[in-house]
N, C-alpha and C positions, 0 to 999 in steps of 0.2 A: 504494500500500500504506500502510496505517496502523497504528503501532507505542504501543501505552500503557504510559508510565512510570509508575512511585510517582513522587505530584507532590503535599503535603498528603494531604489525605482522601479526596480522588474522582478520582484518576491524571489523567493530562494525554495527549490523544489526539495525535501527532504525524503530520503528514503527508511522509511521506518519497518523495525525490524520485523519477520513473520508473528514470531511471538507475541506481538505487546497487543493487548485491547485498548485501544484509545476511546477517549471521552473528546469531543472536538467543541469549545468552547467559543462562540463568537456570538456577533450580534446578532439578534432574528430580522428576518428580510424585513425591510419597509418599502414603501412605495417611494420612487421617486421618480415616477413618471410626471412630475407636477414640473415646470421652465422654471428655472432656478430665481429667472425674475419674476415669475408671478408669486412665488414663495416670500420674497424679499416687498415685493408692492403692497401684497395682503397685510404684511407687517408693522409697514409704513403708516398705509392708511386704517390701521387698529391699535394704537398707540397704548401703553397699556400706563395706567395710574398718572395721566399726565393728558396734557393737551395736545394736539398734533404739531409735527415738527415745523410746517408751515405757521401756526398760531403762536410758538415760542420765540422763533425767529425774526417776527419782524420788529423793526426798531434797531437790529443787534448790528455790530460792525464789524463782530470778531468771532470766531467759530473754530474749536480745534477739535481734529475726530482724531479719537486712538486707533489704530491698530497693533497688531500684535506681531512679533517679528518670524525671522525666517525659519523657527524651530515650530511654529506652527501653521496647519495645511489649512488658514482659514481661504475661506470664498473671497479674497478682498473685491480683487474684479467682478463681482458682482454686485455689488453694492455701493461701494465709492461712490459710482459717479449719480448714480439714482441720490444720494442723499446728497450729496453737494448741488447740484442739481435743485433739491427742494431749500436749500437754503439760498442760492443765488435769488430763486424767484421770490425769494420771502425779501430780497434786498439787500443780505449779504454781501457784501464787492469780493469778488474776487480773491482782490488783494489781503484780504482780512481770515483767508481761509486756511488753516495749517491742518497736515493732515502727519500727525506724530508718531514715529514707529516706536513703539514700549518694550525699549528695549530690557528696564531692568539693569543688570549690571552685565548683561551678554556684549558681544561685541556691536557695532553700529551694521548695519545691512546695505551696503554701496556698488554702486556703480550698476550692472547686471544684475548681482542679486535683489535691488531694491526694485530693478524693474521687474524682474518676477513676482515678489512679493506684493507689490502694487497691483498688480496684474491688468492693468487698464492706462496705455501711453497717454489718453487724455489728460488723466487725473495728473498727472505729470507737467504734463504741458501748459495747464490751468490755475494751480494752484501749488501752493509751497508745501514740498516735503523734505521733513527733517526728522533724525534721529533725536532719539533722550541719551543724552548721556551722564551716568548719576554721578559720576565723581566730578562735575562742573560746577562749582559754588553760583557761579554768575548763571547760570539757567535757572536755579531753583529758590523756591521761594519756601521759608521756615512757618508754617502754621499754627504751633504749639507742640503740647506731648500729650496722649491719648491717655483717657481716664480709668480705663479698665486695666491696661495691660501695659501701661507707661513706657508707649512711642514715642520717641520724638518725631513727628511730622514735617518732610520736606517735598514739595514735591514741585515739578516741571512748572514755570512759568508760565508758555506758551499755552500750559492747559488751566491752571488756576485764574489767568487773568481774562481767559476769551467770555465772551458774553452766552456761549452757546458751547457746551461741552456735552462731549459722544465718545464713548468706551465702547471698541466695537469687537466682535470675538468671539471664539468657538468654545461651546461648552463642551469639556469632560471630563472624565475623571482626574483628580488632581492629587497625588499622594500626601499631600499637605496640606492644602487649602479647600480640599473636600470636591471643589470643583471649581474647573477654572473660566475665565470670561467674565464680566459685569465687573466690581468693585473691584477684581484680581487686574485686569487692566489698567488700572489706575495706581494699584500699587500690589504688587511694588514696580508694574509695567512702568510708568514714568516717575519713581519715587526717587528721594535722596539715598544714597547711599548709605550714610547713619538709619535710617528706615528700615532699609533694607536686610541690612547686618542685624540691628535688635529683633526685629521679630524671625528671625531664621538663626536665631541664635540657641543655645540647648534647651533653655526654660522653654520654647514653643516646639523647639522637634523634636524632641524628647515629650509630651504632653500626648496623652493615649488616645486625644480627639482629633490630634495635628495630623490626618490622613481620610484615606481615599472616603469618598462621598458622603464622607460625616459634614456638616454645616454645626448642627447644633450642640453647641458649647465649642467647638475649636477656637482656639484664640486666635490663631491667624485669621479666620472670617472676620471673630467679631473684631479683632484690630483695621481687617479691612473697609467694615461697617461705620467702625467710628471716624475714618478717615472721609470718608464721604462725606459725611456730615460736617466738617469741616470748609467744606468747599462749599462758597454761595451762590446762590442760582441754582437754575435747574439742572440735572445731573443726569445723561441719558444715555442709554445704552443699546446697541441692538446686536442680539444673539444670533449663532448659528450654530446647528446642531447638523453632523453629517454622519452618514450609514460607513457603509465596511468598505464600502467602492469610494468613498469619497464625494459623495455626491451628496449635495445640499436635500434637505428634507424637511427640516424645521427653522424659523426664525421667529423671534420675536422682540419688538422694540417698544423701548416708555423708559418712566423712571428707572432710576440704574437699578435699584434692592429689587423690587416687583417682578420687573420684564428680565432681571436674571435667573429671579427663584423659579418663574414660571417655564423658562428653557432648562431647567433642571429640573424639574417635574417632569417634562418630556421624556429627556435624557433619561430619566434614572430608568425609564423601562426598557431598554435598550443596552446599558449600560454595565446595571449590575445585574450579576446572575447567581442565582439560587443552585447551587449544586448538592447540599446534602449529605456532604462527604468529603476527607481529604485524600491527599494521593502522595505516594513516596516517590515520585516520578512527574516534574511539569516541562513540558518543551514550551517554550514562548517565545518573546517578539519583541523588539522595544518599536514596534509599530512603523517600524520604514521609512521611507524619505517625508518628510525632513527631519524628523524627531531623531532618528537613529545616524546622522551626519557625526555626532561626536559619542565616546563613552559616558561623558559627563550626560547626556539627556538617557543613555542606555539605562543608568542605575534604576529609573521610574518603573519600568518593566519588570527591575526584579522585585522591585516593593509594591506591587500592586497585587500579585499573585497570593499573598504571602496567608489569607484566612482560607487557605486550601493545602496548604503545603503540610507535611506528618514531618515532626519533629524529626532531625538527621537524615529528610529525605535533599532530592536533588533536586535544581532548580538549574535547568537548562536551558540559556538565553541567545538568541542569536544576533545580533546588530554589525548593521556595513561599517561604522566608524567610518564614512570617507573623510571627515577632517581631523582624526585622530583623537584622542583623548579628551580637548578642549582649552579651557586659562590655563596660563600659567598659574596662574594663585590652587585650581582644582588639581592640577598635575603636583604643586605643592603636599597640600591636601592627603592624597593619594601616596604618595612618598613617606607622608609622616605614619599612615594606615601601617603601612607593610613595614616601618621602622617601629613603630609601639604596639602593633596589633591590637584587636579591636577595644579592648577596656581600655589599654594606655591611650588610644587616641579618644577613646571620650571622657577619660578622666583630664587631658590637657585643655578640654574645651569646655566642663563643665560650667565651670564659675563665669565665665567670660560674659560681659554683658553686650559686645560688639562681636560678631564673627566675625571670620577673615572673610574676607571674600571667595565663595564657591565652597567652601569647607562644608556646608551644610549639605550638600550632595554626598559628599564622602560618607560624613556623620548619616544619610541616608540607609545608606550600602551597609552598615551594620547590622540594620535590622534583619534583610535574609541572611548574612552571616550568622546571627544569636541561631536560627533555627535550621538551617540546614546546611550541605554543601554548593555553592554555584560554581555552575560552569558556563565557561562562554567561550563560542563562536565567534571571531571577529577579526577575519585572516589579515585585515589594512590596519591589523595594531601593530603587526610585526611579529618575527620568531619566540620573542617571553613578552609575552604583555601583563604577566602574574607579576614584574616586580615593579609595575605601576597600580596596576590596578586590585592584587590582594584578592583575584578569586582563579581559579583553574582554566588555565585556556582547553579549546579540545577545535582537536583537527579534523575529526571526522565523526559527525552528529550522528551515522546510525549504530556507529561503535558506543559513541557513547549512553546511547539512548539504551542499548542492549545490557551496555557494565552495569548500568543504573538500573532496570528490572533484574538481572543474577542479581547483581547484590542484597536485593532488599525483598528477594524472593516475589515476587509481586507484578504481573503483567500489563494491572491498569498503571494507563500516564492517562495526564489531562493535558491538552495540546490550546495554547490559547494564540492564534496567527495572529491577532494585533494587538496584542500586548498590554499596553497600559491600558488603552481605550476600553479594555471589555476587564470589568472590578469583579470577580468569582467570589463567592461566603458558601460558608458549609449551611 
């Protein structure tokens, strides 16, 4: 039998061994025979806890829409220009339009890749697009420090001072933040840097709420939550929700908290899946291009599986890595792992009320370490990619797939092809 994962751009055919019973875990089919624009117009013109984006607009001179950058496969091209579009007729100039990629503390998206990620030459041609970049004092603006879970709040100028502000973005599962898109765009998508580091710091990733599809009580949400409210005026967002094939299916737009929870109601049926059981054997994904570009977005894949996985079983993950590892700061990170193994590298980050930059990914990758063995596929890391990354490379998936049923005497595996995106619970 042969099983294809998202693996880069053109999935990776795996040959699984006679022996094994697989359990094949993905999304259940949706329709998506619906024009991607009429999904996106219904949205529009249904605005959800809020007036229509034509009725908030006029008056305004300034408008910044988020997007989210090249490690996510959002629809930008579909959308862009329809909403900028209703903001020019509302009166908006032009010149007053910024259209912000959130970046976070990833790198900036240039040249080619920003034309991809735009995915529309117009929006280009029309209107100003620029990166967030959180370690620039002069772009961001200081808001205070959050009440609950004492942030400091810094975030992008260009989006605190416009008259008309749009967080725009894919919801999914989010091994931290519960689920990503709405208020997640915002921050830490264009946040300061001090923002950033405190809540991704141990006190929140270390917290038994700070993961996949939980919302209620995670502190990262509610830090996200209180950050919005921080910022005045109306605060808007519009959602996209996409199937296994990539392909747009759900959208919804309004206020940010409302029109996000409501794309995650969607989602969650889609999303998370009721299994009933664990397995000492998972094949998975970190869900393919673009997400699987570096190691550092790989790690999501192995911590999404993990309420399925039997204690000392194996967690067998495959990612292209075509741009290697990722920062320098996580390649840091990553070095100190395999130099203190896993308790020493989070006893040196416990106390810390700043992380370093990307270390919380690392500090991620613990977590399937506590329970079982990982191994990974990922032939463009190079000959040892174990004395960076601290988990078992394997050269050949249906050897390994096979050592891992002998060993654990046990012929069911759970096979999850896209990885993060599909959240399994017993």
């Amino acid at each position: 039998m042969k099983i294809e994962l998202a693996f880069g751009q053109s999935g990776l055919e795996v040959d699984l061994p006679e022996q094994v019973k697989p359990t094949v875990l993905r999304k259940p089919a949706m329709d998506a025979s619906r024009p991607a624009a009429d999904i996106i117009q219904q949205a529009l013109d249904n605005p959800i806890g809020t007036d229509s984006l034509a009725v908030l607009a006029q008056g305004s001179k300034t408008a910044c829409i988020l997007i989210c950058d090249i490690t996510r496969p959002v629809p930008n091209g579909e959308f862009l220009q329809p909403v900028i579009r209703l903001l020019m007729d509302a009166g908006v100039p032009k010149a007053g339009i910024t259209v912000l990629v959130a970046t976070g503390l990833h790198r900036p998206n240039l040249d080619a890749e920003l034309e991809e990620l735009i995915g529309d030459p117009w929006v280009q041609q029309n209107v100003r697009v620029e990166n967030h970049y959180a370690r620039d004092e002069d772009s961001c603006v200081h808001l205070g420090v959050t009440k609950e879970h004492a942030v400091p709040v810094g975030l992008n100028r260009l989006f605190v001072d416009a008259d008309v502000k749009i967080a725009t973005g894919l919801v999914e599962p989010h091994f931290m933040a519960g689920y990503s898109g709405g208020r997640k765009v915002i921050a830490p998508g264009v946040a300061h840097h001090e923002t950033i580091r405190t809540f991704h710091s141990a006190r929140f990733m270390e917290h038994p709420l700070a993961t996949s599809c939980v919302l209620d009580g995670n502190p990262l949400h509610e830090t996200q939550l209180e950050i919005v409210q921080l910022l005045s005026g109306p605060v808007l967002s519009l959602n996209t929700v996409l199937d296994e094939h990539r392909n747009l299916v759900h959208a919804t737009f309004g206020e940010v908290v409302e029109s996000h929870l409501q794309a995650v109601q969607f989602a969650r049926g889609s999303c998370e899946l009721s299994v009933g059981r664990k397995f000492k054997t998972i094949l998975t994904s970190s869900a393919g291009y673009p997400l699987d570009k570096t190691y550092y977005q790989t790690v999501k894949g192995m911590v999404t599986p993990l309420g399925i996985l039997e204690d000392g079983g194996d967690l067998i993950i495959v990612s292209e890595c075509s741009e290697g590892f990722g920062s320098e700061e996580f390649c840091d990170a990553q070095k100190r792992l395999v130099e203190l193994g896993p308790e020493g590298f989070l006893d040196s980050i416990a106390e810390k009320s700043l992380a370093d930059v990307d270390e919380w990914q690392t500090e991620m990758q613990l977590k399937p370490m506590r329970i079982g063995r990982i191994k990974l596929f990922a032939p463009k890391l190079g000959a040892d990619p174990s004395a960076m990354t601290g988990v078992e490379p394997v050269e050949n998936l249906t050897a390994a797939i096979r050592e891992s049923v002998v060993r654990h005497r046990d012929r069911d595996i759970a096979i999850i092809p896209e990885g993060p995106y599909v959240v399994p619970f017993t």
